[in-house]
Backbone as CSV, one residue per row, in Angstrom:
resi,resn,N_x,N_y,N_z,CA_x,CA_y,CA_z,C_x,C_y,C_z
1,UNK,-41.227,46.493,-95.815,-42.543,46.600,-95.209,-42.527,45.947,-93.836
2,UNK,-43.439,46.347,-92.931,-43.457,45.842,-91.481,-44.271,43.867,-91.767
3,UNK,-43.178,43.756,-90.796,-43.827,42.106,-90.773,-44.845,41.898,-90.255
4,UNK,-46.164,42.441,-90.011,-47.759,42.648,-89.189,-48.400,42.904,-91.053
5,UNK,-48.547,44.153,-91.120,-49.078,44.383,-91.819,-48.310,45.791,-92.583
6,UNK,-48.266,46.167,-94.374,-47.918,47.295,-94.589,-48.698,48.610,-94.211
7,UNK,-48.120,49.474,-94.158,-48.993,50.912,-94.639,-48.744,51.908,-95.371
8,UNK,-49.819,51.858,-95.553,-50.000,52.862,-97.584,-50.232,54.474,-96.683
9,UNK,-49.291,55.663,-97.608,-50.140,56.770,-97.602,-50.322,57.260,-98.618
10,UNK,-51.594,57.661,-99.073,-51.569,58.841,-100.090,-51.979,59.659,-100.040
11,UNK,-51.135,61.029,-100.680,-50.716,62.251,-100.719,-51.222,63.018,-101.994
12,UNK,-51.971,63.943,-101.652,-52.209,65.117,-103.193,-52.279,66.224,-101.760
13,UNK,-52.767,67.290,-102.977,-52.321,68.791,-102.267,-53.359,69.251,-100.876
14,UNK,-54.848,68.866,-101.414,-55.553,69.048,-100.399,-55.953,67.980,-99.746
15,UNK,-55.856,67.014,-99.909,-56.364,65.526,-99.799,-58.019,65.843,-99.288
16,UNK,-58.080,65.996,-99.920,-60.077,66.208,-100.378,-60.747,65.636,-101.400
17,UNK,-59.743,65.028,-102.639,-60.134,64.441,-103.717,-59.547,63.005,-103.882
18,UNK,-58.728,62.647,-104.704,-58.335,61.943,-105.328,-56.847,61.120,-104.267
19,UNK,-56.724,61.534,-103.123,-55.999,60.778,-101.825,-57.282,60.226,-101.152
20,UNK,-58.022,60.820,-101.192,-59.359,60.433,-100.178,-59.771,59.262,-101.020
21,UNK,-60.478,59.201,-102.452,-60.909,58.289,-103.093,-59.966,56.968,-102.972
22,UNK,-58.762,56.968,-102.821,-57.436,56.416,-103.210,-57.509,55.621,-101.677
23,UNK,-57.827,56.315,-100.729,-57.990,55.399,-99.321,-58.758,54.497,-99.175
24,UNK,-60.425,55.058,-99.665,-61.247,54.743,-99.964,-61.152,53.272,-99.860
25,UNK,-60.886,53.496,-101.676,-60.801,51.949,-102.453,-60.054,51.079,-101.750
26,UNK,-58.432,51.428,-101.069,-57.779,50.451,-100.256,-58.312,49.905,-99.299
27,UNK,-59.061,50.881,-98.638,-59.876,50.170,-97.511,-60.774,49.180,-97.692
28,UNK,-61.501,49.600,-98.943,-63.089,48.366,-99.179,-62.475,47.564,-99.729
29,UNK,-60.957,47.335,-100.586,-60.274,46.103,-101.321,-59.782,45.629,-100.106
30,UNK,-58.619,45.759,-99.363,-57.728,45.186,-98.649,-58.198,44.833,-96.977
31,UNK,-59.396,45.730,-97.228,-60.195,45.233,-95.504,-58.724,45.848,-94.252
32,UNK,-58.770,45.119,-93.207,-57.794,45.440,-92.349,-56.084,45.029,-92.445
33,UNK,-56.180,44.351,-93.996,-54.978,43.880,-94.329,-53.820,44.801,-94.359
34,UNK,-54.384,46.034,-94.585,-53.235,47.160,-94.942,-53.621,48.194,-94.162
35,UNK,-52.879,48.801,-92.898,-52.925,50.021,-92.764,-52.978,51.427,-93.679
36,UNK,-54.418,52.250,-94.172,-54.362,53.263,-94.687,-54.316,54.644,-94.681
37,UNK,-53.705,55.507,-94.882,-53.755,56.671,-94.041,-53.282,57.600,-95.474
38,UNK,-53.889,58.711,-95.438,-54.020,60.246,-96.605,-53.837,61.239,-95.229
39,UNK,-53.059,62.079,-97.016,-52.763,63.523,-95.998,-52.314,64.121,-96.928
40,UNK,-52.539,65.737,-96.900,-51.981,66.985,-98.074,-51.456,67.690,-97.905
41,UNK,-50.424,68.124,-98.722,-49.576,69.115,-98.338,-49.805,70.644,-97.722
42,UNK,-51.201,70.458,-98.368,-52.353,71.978,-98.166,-53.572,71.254,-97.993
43,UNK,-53.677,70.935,-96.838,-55.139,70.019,-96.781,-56.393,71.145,-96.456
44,UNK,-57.304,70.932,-97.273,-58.386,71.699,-97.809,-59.527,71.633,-96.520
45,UNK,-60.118,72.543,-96.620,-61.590,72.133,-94.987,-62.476,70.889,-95.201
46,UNK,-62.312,70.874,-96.201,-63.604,69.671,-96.513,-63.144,68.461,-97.558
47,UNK,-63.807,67.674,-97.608,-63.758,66.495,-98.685,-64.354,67.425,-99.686
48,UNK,-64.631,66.870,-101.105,-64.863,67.321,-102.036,-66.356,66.313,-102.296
49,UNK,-67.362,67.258,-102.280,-68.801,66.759,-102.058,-68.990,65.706,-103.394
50,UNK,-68.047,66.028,-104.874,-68.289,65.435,-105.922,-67.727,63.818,-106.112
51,UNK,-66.320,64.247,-104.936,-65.263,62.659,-104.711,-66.395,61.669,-103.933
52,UNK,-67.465,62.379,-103.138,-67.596,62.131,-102.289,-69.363,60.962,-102.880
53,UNK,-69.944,61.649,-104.139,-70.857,61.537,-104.430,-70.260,60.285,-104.921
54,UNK,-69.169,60.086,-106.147,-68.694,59.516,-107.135,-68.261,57.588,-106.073
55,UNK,-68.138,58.030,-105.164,-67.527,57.002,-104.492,-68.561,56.132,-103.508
56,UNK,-69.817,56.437,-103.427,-70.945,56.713,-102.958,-71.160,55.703,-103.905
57,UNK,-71.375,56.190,-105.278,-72.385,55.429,-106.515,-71.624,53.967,-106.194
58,UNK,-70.218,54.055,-106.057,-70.053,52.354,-106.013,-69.916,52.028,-104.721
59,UNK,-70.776,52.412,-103.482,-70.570,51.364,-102.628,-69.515,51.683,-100.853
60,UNK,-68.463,53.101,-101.366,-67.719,53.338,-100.429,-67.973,54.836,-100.268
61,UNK,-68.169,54.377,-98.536,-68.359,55.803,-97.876,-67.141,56.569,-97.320
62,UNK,-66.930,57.474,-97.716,-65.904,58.358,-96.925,-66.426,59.659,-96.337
63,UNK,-67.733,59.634,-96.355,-68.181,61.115,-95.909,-67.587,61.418,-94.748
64,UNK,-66.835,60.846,-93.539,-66.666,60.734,-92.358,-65.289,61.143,-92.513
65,UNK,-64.571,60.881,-93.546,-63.156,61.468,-93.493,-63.094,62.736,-93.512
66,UNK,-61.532,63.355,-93.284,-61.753,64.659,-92.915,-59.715,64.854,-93.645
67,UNK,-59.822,65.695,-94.228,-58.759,66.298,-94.763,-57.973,66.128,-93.933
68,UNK,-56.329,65.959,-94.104,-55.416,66.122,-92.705,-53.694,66.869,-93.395
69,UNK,-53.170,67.323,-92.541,-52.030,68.106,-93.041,-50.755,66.838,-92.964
70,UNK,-49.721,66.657,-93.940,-48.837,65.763,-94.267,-47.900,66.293,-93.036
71,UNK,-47.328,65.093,-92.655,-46.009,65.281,-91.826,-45.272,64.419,-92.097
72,UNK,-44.143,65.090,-91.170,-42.759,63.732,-91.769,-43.237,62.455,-90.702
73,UNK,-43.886,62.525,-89.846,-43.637,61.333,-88.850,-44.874,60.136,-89.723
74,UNK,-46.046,60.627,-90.988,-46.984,59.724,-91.407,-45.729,59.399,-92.660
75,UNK,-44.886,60.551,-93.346,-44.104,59.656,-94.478,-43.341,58.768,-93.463
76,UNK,-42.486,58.808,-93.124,-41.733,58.047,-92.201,-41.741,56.763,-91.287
77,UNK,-43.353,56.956,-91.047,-43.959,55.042,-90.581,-44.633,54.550,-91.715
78,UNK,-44.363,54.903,-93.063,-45.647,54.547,-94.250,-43.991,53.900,-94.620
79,UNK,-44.761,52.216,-95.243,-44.296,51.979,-96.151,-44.028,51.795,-97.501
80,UNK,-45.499,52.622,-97.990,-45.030,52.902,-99.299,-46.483,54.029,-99.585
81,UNK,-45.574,55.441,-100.320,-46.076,56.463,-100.221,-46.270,57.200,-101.649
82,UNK,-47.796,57.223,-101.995,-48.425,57.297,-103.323,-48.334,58.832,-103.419
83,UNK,-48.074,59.246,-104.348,-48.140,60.961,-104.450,-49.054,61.210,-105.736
84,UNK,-49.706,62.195,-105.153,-50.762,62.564,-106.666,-50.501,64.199,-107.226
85,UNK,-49.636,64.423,-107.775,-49.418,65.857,-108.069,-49.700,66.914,-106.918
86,UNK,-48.495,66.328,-105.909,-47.937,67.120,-104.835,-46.272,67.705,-104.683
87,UNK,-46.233,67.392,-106.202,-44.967,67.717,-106.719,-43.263,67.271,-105.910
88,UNK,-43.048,68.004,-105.088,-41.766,67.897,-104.085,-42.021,68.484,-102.751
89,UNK,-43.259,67.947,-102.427,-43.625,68.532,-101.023,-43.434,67.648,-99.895
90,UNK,-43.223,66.249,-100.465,-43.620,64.874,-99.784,-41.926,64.281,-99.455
91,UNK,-41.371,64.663,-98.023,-40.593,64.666,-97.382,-39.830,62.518,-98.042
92,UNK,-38.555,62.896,-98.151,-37.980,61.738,-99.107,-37.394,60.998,-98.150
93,UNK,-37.690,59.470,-97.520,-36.847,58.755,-96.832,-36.505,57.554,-97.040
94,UNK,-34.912,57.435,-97.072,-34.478,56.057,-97.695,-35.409,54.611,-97.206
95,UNK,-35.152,53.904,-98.147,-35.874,52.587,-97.952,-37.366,52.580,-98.174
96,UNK,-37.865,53.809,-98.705,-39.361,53.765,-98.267,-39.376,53.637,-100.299
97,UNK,-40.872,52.863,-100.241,-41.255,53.137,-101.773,-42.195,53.958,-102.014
98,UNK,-42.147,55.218,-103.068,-42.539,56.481,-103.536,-43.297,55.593,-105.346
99,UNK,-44.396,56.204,-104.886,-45.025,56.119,-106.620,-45.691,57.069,-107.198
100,UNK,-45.798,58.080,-108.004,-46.007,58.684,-108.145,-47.701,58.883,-109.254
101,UNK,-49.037,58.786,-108.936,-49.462,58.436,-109.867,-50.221,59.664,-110.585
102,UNK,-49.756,59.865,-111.841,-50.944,60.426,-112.517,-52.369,60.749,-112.731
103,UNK,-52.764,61.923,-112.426,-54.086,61.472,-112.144,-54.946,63.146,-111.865
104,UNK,-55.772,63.431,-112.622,-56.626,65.032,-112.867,-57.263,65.115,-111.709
105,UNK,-56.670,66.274,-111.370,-57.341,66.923,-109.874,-59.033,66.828,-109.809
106,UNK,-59.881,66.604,-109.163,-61.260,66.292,-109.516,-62.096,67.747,-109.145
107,UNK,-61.161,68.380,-108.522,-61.481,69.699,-107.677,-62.242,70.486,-108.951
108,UNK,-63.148,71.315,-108.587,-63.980,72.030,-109.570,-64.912,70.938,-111.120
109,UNK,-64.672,69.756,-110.869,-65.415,68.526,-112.452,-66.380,68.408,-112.216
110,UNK,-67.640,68.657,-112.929,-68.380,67.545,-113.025,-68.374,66.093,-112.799
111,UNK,-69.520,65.451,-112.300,-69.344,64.171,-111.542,-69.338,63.107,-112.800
112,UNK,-69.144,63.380,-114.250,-68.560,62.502,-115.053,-67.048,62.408,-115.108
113,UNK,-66.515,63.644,-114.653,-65.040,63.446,-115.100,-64.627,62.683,-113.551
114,UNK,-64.726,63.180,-112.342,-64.864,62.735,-111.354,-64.935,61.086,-111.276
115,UNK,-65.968,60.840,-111.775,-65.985,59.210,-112.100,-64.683,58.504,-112.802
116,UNK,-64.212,59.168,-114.051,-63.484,58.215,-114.559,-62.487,58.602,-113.782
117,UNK,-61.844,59.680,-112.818,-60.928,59.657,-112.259,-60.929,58.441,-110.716
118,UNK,-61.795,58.595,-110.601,-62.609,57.498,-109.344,-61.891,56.164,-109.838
119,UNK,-62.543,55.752,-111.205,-62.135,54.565,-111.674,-60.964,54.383,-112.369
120,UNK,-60.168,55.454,-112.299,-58.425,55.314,-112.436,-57.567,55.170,-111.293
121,UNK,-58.376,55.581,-109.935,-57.729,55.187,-108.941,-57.988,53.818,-108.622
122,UNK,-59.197,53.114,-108.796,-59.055,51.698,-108.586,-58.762,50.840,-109.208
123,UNK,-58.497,51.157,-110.578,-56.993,50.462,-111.375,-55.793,50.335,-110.936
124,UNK,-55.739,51.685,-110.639,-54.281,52.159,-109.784,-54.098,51.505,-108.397
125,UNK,-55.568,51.433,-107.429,-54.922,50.758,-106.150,-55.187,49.338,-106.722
126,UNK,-55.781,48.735,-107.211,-56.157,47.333,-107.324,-54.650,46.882,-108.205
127,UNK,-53.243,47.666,-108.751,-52.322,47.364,-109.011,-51.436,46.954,-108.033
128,UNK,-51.852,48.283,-106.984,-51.061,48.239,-105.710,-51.050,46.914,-104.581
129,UNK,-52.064,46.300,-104.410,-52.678,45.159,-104.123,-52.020,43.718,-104.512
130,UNK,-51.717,43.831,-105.863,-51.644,42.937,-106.264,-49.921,42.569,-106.558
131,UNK,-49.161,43.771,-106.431,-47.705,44.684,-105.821,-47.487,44.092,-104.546
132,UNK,-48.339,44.305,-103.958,-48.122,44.096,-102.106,-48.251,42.363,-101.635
133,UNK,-48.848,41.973,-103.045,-49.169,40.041,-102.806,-50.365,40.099,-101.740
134,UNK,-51.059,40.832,-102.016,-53.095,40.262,-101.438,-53.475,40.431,-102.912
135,UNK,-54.440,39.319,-102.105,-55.565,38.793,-103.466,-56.562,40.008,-103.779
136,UNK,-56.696,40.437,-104.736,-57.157,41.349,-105.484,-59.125,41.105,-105.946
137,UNK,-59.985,41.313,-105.242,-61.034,40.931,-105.633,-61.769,41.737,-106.750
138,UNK,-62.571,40.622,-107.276,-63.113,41.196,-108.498,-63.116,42.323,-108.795
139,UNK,-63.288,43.425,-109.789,-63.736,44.569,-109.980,-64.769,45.186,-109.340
140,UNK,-64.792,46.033,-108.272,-65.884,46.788,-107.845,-66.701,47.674,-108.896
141,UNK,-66.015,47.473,-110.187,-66.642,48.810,-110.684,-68.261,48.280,-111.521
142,UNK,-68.342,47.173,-111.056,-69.543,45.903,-111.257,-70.418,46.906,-110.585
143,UNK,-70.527,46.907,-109.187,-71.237,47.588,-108.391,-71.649,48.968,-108.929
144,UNK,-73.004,48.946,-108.925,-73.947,50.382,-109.908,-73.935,51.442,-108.774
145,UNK,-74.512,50.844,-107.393,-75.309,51.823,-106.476,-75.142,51.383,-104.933
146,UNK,-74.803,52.729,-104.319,-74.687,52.283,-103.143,-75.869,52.246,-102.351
147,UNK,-76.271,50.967,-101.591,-77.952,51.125,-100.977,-77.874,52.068,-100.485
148,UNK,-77.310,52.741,-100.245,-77.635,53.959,-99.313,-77.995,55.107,-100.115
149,UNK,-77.783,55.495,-101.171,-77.387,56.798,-101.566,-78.020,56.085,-103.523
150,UNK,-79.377,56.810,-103.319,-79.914,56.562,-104.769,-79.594,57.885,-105.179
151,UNK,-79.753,57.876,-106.765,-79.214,58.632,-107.723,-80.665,59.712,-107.544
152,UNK,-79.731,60.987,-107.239,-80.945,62.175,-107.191,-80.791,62.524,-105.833
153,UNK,-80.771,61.267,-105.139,-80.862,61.598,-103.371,-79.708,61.871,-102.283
154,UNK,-78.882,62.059,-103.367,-77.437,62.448,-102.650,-77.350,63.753,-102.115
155,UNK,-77.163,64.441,-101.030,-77.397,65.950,-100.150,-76.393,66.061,-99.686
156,UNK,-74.893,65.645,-99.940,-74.036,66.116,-98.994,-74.174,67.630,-98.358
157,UNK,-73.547,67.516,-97.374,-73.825,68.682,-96.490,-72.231,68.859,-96.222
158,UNK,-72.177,70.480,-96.838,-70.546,71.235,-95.837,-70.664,70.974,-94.771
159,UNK,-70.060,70.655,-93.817,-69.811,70.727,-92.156,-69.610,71.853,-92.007
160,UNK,-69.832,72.720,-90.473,-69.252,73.095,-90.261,-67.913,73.220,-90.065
161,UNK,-66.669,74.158,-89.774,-65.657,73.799,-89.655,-65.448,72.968,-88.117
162,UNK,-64.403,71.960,-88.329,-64.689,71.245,-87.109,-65.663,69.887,-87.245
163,UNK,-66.289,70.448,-87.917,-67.135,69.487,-87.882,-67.134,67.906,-88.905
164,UNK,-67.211,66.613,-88.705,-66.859,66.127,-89.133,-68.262,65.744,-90.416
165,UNK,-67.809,65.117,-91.547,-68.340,64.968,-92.718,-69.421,64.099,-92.693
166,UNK,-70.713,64.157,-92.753,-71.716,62.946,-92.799,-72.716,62.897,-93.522
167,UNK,-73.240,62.383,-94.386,-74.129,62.549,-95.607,-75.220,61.778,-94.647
168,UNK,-76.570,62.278,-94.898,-77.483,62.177,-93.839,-77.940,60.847,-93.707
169,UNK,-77.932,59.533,-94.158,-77.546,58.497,-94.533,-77.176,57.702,-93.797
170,UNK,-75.802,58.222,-93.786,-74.405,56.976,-93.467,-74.177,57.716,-91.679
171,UNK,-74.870,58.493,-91.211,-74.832,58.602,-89.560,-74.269,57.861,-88.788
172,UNK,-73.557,58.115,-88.190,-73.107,57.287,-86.952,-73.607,57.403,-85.567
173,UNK,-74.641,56.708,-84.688,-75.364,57.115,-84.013,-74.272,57.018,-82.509
């Protein structure tokens, strides 16, 4: 790992689901401690409005992220590179650490299954965390509701293409 700080990527096919959630969580656990960065082998137009709801209820916004296509130059400065059933797409370079995690595509679920996949990724990164030697804070999964986004009042909106992701809410002025 770089002597500054590591960096994590994770990888699924569209990174619209379950790479996005997976950033997510690293980001609101590890703060600026860890460089984070997602990307898919087939990256999809949009986030997935349900990853998007599910991650919302506890607290982390990603509406603003935006799908991105995998290259060798993000495996290649990552020092350690999470794969989510992207099979052998995710370019292999010595010295680097590869983990591979298990984990149900959220694409087409209901926002119950969605959830427990939500909360298998922050098992999963809050392992990673604690792998990397940062302090691991409590369980987020404490957290019910994000002030922003009450239950019922969630509207994500498709973007246009191009256009970047913003739930009417979380605006950036």
């Amino acid at each position: 790992m770089s002597p500054t700080k590591p960096m994590v990527l994770f990888v699924c096919v569209h990174n619209a689901g379950r790479s996005q959630m997976a950033a997510g969580w690293l980001r609101h656990l590890a703060g600026d401690s860890i460089d984070v960065r997602s990307a898919g082998s087939e990256p999809a137009e949009h986030i997935n409005p349900t990853a998007v709801q599910a991650m919302c209820e506890v607290g982390i916004d990603i509406t603003s992220n935006q799908p991105a296509k995998l290259d060798r130059d993000a495996v290649a400065t990552a020092d350690v590179v999470i794969t989510m059933g992207c099979g052998d797409t995710c370019p292999i370079f010595p010295g680097k650490r590869y983990e591979d995690w298990t984990l149900d595509d959220p694409a087409g679920q209901p926002l119950p299954a969605v959830r427990r996949i939500r909360d298998q990724i922050c098992d999963h990164v809050q392992q990673l965390l604690t792998q990397l030697g940062s302090s691991v804070p409590p369980s987020p999964l404490s957290i019910t509701q994000c002030h922003l986004c009450l239950p019922g009042q969630l509207d994500v909106q498709i973007p246009a293409q191009g256009q970047p992701n913003q739930h009417p809410r979380h605006k950036r002025d």
